[in-house]
C-alpha positions as CSV (number, residue, x, y, z in Angstrom):
1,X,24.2,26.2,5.4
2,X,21.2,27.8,6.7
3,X,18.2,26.6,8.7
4,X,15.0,26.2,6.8
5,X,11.7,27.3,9.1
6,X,9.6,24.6,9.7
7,X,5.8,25.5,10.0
8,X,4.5,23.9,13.7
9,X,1.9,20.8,12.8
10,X,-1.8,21.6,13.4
11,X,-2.3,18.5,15.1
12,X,-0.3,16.1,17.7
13,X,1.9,14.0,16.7
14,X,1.4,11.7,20.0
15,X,-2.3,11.2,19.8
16,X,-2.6,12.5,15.8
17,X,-5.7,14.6,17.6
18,X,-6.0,18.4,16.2
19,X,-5.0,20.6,18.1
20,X,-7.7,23.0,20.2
21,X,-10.2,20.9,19.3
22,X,-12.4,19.6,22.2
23,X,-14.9,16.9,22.2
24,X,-18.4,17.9,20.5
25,X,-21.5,16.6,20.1
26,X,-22.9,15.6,16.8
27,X,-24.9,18.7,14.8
28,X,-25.3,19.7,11.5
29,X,-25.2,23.6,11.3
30,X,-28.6,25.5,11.2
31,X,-30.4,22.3,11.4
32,X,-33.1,23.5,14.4
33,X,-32.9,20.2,16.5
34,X,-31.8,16.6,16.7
35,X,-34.4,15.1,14.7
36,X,-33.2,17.6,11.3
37,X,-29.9,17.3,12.2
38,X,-30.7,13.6,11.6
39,X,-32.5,13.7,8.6
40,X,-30.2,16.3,7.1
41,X,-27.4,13.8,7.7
42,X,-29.0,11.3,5.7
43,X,-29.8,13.2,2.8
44,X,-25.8,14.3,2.5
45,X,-25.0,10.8,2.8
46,X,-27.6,9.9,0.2
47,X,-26.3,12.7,-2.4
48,X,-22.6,11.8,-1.6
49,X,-23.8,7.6,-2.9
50,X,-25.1,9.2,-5.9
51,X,-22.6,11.7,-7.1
52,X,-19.5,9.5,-5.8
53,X,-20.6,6.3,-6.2
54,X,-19.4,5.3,-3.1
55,X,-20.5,3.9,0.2
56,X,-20.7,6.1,3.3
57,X,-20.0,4.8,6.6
58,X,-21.0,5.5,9.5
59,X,-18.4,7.1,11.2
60,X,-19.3,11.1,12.4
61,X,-16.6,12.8,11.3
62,X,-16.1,16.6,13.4
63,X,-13.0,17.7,11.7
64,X,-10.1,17.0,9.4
65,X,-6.3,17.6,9.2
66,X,-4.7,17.3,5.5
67,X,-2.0,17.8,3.5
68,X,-2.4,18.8,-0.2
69,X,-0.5,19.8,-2.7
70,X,2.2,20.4,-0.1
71,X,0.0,22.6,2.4
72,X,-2.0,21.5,5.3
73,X,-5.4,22.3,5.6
74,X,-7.8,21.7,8.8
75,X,-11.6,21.7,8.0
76,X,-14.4,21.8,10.8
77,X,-18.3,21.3,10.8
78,X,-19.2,24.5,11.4
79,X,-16.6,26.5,10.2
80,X,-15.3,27.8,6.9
81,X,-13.8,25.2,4.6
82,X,-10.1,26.6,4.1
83,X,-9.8,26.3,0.6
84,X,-12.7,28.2,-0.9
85,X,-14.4,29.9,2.6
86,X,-17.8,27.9,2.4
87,X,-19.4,26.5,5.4
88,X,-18.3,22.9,6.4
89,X,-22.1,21.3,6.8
90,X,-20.3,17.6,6.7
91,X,-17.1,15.5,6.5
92,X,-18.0,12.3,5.2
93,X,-15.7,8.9,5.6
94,X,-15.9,6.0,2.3
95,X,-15.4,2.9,2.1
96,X,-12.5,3.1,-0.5
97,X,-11.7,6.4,-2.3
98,X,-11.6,9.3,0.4
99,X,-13.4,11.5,3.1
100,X,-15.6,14.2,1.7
101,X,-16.0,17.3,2.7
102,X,-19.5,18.9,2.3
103,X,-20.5,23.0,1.6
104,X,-23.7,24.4,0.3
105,X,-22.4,24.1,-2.9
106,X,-19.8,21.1,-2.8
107,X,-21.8,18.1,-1.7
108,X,-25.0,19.5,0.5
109,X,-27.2,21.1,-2.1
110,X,-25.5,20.4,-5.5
111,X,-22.2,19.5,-7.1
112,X,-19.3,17.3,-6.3
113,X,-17.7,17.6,-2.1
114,X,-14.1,18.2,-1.8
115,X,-12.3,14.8,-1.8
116,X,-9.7,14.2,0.5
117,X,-7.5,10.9,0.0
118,X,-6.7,8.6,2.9
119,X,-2.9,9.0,2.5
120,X,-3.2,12.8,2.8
121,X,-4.8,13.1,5.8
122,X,-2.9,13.8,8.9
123,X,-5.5,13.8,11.7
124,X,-8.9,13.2,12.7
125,X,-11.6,13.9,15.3
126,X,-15.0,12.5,15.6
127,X,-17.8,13.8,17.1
128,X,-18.6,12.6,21.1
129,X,-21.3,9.6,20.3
């Protein structure tokens, strides 16, 4: 019978932190200073209420591990989200239905973010308060 490869986990199984991720301090990408990085904040949260219809909290959210549809995916403010490339601006936490990862397009400046259901996430890492 032969051995089936199993792909390494992106994130520790011990502390379910991601792995190579180091603590960070709160920003929102482009934003000039504090103050925008702020008020930029607020207005994602705002747009996520409306278009999801769910409550934000307040958790800062820095990056995400997931599994879906069978593949894990890791998505960092920041970076590129790893399904479709676009910058990750936010990752937003709900009350009930999911996180929510927010592009330019998904969530920031128009349209729906990228939902990601509690059971399929695998890690995550908040920003240093």
């Amino acid at each position: 019978m032969a051995c089936r490869k199993q792909r390494k986990p992106k994130i520790c199984i011990e502390c379910r932190a991601s792995l190579g991720t180091k603590p960070t301090k709160f920003f929102i990408p482009a934003a000039s200073n504090a103050r925008r990085a702020e008020a930029f904040y607020e207005s994602i949260k705002k747009l996520a209420k409306e278009t999801t219809g769910g409550d934000v909290t307040p958790r800062r959210i820095f990056a995400i591990a997931y599994e879906h549809d069978g593949r894990q995916y890791h998505a960092e403010v920041g970076k590129p989200e790893p399904r479709e490339g676009e910058l990750v601006i936010a990752i937003l936490e709900t009350n009930a239905m999911a996180y929510l990862i927010c592009t330019p397009n998904r969530g920031v400046l128009r349209g729906m973010p990228y939902f990601v259901r509690k059971d399929e996430v695998l890690s995550i890492v908040d920003f240093v308060t």
